[in-house]
LODRENTOR-305327 format. One record per residue: residue in three letters; x, z, y of N, C-alpha, C in turn. Coordinates in steps of 0.1 Angstrom, whole numbers, padded with zeros to 4 digits, always signed. Last residue first. Layout:
LODRENTOR-305327
ALAXZYXZYXZY;...
//
This chain:
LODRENTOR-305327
UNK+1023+1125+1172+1023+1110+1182+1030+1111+1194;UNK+1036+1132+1148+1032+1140+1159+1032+1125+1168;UNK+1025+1135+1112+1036+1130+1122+1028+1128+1135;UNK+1005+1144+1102+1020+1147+1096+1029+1143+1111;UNK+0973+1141+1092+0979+1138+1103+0995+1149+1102;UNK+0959+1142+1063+0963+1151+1074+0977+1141+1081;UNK+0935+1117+1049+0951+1122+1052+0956+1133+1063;UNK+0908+1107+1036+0913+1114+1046+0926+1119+1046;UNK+0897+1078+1020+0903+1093+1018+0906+1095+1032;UNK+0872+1058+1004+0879+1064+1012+0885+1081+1013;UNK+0857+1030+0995+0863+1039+0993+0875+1046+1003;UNK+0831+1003+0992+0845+1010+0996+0847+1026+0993;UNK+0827+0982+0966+0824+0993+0969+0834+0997+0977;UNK+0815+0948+0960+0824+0959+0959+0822+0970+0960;UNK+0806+0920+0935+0803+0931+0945+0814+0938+0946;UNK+0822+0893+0931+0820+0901+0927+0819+0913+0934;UNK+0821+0865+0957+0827+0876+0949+0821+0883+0943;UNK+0812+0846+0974+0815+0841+0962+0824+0849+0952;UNK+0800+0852+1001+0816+0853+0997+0819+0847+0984;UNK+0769+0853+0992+0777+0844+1001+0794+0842+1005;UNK+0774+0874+0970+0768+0860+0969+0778+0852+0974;UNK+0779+0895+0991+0792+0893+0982+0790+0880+0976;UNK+0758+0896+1006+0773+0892+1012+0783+0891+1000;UNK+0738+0901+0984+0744+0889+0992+0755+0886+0998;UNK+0746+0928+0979+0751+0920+0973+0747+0903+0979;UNK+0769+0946+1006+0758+0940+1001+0759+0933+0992;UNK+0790+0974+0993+0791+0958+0998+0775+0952+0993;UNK+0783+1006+0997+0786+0998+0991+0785+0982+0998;UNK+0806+1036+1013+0798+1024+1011+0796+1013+1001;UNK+0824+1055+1000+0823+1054+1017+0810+1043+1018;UNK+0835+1076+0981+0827+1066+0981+0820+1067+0996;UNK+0866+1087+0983+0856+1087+0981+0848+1085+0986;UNK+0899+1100+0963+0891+1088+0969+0876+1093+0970;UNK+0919+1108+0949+0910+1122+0959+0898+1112+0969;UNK+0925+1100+0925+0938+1099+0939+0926+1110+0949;UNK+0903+1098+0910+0910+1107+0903+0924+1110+0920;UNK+0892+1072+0927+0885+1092+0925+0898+1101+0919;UNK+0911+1051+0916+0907+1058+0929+0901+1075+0930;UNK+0904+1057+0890+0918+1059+0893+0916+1063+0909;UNK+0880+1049+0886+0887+1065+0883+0896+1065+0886;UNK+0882+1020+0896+0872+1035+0904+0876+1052+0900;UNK+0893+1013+0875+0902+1012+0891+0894+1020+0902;UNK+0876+1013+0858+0894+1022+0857+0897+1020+0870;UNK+0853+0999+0863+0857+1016+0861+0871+1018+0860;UNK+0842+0979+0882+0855+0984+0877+0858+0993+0875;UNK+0819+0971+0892+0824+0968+0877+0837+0973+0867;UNK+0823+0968+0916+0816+0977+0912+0817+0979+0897;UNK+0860+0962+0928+0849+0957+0925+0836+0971+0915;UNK+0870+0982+0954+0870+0981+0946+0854+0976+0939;UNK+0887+0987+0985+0878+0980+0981+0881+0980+0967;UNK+0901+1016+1006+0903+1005+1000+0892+1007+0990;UNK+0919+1034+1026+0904+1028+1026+0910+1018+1013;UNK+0923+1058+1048+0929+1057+1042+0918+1050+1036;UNK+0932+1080+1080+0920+1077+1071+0922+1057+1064;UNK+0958+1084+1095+0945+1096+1086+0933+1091+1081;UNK+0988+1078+1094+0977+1073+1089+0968+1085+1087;UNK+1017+1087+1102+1004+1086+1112+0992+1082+1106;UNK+1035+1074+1087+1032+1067+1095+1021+1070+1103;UNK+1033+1095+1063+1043+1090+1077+1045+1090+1089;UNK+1013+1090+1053+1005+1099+1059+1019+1105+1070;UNK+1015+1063+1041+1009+1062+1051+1007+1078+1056;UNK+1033+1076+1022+1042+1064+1034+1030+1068+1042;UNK+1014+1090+1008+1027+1096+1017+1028+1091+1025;UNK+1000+1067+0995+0992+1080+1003+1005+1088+1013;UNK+1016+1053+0985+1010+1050+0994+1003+1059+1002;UNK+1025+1073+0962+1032+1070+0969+1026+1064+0982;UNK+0998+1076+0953+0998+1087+0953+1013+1083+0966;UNK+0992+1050+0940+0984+1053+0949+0991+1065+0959;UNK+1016+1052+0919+1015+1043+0933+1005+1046+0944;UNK+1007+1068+0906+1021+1073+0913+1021+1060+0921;UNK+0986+1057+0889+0985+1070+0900+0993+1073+0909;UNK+1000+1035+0879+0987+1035+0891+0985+1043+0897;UNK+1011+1052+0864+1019+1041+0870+1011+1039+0882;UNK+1003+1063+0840+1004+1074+0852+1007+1061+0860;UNK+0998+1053+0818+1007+1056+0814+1011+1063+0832;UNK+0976+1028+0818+0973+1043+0813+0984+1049+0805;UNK+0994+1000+0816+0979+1004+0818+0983+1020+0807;UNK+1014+0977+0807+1020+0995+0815+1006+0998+0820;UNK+1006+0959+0801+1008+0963+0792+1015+0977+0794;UNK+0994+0948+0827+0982+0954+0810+0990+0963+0807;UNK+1008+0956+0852+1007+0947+0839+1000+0958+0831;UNK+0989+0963+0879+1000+0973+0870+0995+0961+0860;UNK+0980+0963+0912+0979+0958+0905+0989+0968+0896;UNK+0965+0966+0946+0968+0979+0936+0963+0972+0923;UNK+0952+0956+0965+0956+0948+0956+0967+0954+0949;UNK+0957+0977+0994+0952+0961+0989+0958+0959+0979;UNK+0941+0998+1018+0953+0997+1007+0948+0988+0997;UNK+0947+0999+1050+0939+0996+1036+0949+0992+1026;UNK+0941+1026+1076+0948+1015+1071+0939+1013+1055;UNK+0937+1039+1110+0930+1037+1098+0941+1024+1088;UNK+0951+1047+1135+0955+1057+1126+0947+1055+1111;UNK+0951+1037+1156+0957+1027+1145+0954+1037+1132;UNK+0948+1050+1179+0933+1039+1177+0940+1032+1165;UNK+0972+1064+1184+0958+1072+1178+0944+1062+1171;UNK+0995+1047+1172+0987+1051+1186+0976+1054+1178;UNK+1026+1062+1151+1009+1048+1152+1003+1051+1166;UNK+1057+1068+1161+1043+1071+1157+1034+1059+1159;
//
């Protein structure tokens, strides 16, 4: 089992070739990540998406995601990124510590 103070994780750089875009592929990856981590003890479940990005915002919402914060836009200036938005889900706790 995770120790109780681990139980947050992030889910990074959820990519699919163009050319396999809007054929479920993204969903069943989120959807597999969401298991492994709900494994491992995971119950709260996080990842960044730029503000611009509507398919990767529906795709999140559509997995049960939801809107936890947005990224200053200075801080994003002074990173030299394109704003983001976090995002978050809740997982029932599966495995017994």
């Amino acid at each position: 089992g995770i120790e109780a103070d681990f139980g947050r994780a992030y889910l990074s750089n959820v990519c699919v070739a163009r050319e396999l875009h809007r054929n479920g592929l993204g969903y069943d990856i989120v959807t597999k990540s969401k298991i492994v981590a709900e494994e491992w003890g995971i119950t709260d479940l996080y990842v960044h998406v730029a503000v611009d990005n509507e398919p990767a915002k529906n795709l999140y919402m559509k997995s049960g995601f939801i809107h936890e914060n947005d990224e200053p836009a200075w801080q994003a200036r002074f990173l030299d990124r394109p704003r983001r938005i976090l995002l978050w889900i809740g997982l029932p706790c599966t495995n017994e510590l």
